[in-house]
C-alpha positions as CSV (number, residue, x, y, z in Angstrom):
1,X,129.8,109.3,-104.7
2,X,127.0,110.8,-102.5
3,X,124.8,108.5,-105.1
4,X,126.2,105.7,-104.4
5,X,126.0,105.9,-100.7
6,X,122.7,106.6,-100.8
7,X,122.1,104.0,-103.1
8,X,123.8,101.0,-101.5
9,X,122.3,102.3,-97.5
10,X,118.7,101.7,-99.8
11,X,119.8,98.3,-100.6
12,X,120.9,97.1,-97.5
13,X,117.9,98.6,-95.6
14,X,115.6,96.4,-97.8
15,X,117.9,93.1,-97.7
16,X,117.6,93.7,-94.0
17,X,113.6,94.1,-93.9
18,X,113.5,90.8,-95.6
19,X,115.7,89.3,-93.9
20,X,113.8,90.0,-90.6
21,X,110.1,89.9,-91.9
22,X,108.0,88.7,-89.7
23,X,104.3,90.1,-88.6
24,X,104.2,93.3,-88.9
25,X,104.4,94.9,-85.7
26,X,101.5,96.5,-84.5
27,X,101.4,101.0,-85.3
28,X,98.6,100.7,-82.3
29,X,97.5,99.3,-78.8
30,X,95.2,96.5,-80.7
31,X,93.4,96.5,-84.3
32,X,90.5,94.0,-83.4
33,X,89.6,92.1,-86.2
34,X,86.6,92.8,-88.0
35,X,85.2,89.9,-89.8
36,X,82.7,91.7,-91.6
37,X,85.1,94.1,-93.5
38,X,84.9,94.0,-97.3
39,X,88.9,94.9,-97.6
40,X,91.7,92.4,-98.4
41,X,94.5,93.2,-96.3
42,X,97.5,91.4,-95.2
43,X,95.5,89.9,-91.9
44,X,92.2,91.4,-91.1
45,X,90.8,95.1,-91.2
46,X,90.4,97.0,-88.0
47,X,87.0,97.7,-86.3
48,X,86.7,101.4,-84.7
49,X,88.7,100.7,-81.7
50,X,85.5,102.3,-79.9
51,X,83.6,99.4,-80.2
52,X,86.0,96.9,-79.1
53,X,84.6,95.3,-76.0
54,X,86.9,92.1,-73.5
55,X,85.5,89.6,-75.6
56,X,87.4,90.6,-79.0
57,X,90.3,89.3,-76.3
58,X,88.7,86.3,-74.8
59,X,88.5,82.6,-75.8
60,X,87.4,79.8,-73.4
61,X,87.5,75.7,-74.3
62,X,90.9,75.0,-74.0
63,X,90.6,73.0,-71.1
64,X,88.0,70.9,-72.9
65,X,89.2,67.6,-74.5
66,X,88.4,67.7,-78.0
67,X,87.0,64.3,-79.9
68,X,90.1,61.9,-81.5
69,X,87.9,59.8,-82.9
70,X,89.6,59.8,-86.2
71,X,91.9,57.8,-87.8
72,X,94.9,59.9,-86.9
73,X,93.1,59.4,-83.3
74,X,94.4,63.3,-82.7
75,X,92.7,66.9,-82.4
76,X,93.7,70.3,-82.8
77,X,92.3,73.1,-81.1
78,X,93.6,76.4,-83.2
79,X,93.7,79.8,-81.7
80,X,94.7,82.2,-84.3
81,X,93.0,85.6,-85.2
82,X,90.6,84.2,-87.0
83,X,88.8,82.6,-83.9
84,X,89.9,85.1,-82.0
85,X,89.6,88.8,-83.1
86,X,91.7,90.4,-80.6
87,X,94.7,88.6,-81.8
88,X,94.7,90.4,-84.9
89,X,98.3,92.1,-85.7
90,X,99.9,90.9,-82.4
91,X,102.3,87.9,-83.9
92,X,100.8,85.2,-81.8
93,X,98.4,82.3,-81.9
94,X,98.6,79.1,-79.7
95,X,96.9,75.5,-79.9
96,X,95.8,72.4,-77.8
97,X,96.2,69.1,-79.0
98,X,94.9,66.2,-78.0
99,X,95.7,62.7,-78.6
100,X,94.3,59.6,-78.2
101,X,96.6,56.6,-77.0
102,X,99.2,56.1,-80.0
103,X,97.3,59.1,-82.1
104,X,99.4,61.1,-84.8
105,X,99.8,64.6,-85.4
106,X,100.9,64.0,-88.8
107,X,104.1,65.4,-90.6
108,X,103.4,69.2,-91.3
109,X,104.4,72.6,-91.4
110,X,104.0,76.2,-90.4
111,X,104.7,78.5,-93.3
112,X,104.4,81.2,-91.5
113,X,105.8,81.1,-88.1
114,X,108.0,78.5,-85.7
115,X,106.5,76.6,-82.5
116,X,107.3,75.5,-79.0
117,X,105.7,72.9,-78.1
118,X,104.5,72.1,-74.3
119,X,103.4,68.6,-72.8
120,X,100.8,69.2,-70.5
121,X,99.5,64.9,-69.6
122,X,101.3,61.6,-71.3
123,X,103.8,61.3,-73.5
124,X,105.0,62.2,-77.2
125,X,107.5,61.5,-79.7
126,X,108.4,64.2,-81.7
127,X,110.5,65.8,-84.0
128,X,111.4,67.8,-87.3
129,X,113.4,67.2,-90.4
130,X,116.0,69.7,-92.2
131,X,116.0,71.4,-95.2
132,X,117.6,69.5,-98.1
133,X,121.0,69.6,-97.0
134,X,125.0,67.7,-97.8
135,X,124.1,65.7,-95.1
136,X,120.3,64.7,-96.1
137,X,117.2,65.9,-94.6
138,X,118.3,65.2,-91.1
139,X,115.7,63.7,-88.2
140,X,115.6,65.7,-84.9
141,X,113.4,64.0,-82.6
142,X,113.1,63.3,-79.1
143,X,111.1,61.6,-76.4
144,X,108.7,64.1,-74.9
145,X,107.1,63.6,-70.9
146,X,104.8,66.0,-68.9
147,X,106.4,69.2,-68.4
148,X,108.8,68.9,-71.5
149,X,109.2,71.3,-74.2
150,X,110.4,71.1,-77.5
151,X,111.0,73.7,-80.7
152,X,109.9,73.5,-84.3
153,X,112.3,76.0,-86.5
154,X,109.8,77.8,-89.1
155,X,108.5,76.0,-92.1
156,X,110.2,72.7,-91.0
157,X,108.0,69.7,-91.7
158,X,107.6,68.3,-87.6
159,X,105.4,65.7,-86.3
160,X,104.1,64.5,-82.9
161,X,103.1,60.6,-81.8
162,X,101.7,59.8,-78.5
163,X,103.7,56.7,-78.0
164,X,101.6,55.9,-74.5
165,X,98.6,53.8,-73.9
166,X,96.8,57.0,-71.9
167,X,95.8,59.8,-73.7
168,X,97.9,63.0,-74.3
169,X,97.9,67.2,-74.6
170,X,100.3,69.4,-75.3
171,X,99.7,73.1,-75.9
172,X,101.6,75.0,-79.1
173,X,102.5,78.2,-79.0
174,X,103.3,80.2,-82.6
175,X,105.3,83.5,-83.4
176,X,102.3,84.3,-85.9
177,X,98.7,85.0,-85.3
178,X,98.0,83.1,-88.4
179,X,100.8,80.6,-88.7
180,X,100.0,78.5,-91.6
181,X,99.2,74.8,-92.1
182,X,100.5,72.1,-94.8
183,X,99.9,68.3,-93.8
184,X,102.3,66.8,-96.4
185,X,100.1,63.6,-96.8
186,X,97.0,65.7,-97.2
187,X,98.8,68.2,-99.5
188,X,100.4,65.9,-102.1
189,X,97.2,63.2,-101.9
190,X,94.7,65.3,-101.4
191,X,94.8,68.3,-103.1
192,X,91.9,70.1,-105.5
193,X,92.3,69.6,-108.5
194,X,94.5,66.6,-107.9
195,X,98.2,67.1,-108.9
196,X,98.8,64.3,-112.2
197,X,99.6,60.7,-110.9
198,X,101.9,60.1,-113.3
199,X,104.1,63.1,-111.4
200,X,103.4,62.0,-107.8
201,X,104.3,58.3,-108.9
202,X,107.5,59.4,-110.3
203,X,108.3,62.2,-107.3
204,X,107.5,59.6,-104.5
205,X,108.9,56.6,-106.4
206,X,105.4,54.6,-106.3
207,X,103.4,53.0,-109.2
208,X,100.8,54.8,-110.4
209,X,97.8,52.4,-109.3
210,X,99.2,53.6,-105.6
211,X,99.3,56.5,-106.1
212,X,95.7,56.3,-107.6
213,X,94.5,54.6,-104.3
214,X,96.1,57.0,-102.2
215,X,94.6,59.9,-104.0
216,X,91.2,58.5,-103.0
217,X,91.2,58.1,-99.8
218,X,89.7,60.3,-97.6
219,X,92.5,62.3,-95.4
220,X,92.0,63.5,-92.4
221,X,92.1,67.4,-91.7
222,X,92.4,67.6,-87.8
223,X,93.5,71.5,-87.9
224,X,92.1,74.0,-90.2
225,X,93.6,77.5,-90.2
226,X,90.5,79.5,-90.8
């Protein structure tokens, strides 16, 4: 009997540290992130604490509009921990995008982590969509002014359009300190190898000479995660 206590307390202990994972949270004041470091870890190795100086912790730019001259007419300006050592092992990372009039942040997701979204100048629409569900994938989106703020649930594919004629920027804040990027278009169109046309042409219900085209073009990549 004592066995089986002990067994099923081992069991729900792990079902519950899956079921909350997340970062890890950190064992110290700060593990700086040293880029040099020939260990694979989950996140970066620590340099000697020692010789950790204010500017692991530091990061300037973000009041600086970053270029939208692309065809997405959009730019993202990612603070994770791997542009910024002291983030390392805290569960945070933010970003600053910025939009050109009527420029796309296009439909992606955060693996890793969920968002809040802040509009700092112009205005957005912007949403997410559900898993697959009864109901569908199911469309939350909302019109977004200065001072608004809106949530993206983890790993939900989410968007953002500046629907003005003025430029935009909005700030993102993540539960992660490196939360993950997929940009669907890029992803299913763009990826190295390519994925076989003849499964693309059936998944997204397109002839294969589209598919072909759209597997050529050139997508844009206006965030990078490292």
């Amino acid at each position: 009997m004592a066995a089986r206590i002990i067994l099923v307390t081992a069991l729900l202990a792990l079902v519950s540290s899956l079921a909350w994972a997340s970062d890890p949270s950190p064992l110290q004041d700060f593990c700086v992130a040293d880029y040099d470091s020939n260990v694979f870890v989950n996140g970066f190795a620590c340099k000697n604490p020692k010789d950790a100086t204010a500017d692991d912790f530091y990061f300037t730019g973000l009041d600086q509009t970053a270029s939208t001259a692309n065809r997405l007419g959009a730019n993202i300006t990612l603070v994770n921990a791997a542009r910024l050592p002291g983030l390392n092992t805290l569960g945070v990372a933010m970003s600053r995008i910025d939009y050109a009039p009527f420029g796309l942040n296009p439909p992606h997701s955060h693996p890793h982590s969920s968002e809040i979204l802040h509009v700092a100048e112009g205005t957005l629409y912007a949403g997410f969509v559900t898993s697959n569900n009864q109901q569908g994938n199911l469309l939350f989106a909302k019109k977004l002014k200065k001072g608004d703020a809106f949530v993206f649930p983890q790993g939900l594919i989410h968007f953002q359009f500046n629907v003005g004629d003025t430029d935009a920027v909005a700030f993102a804040s993540f539960g992660s300190q490196s939360p993950g990027l997929v940009t669907v278009a890029n992803a299913l169109f763009g990826s190295h190898p390519s994925i076989p046309d003849y499964i693309l042409a059936q998944a997204v219900q397109l002839d294969k000479t589209t598919v072909d085209w759209l597997q050529k073009q050139q997508w844009v990549d206006i965030a990078q995660e490292a």
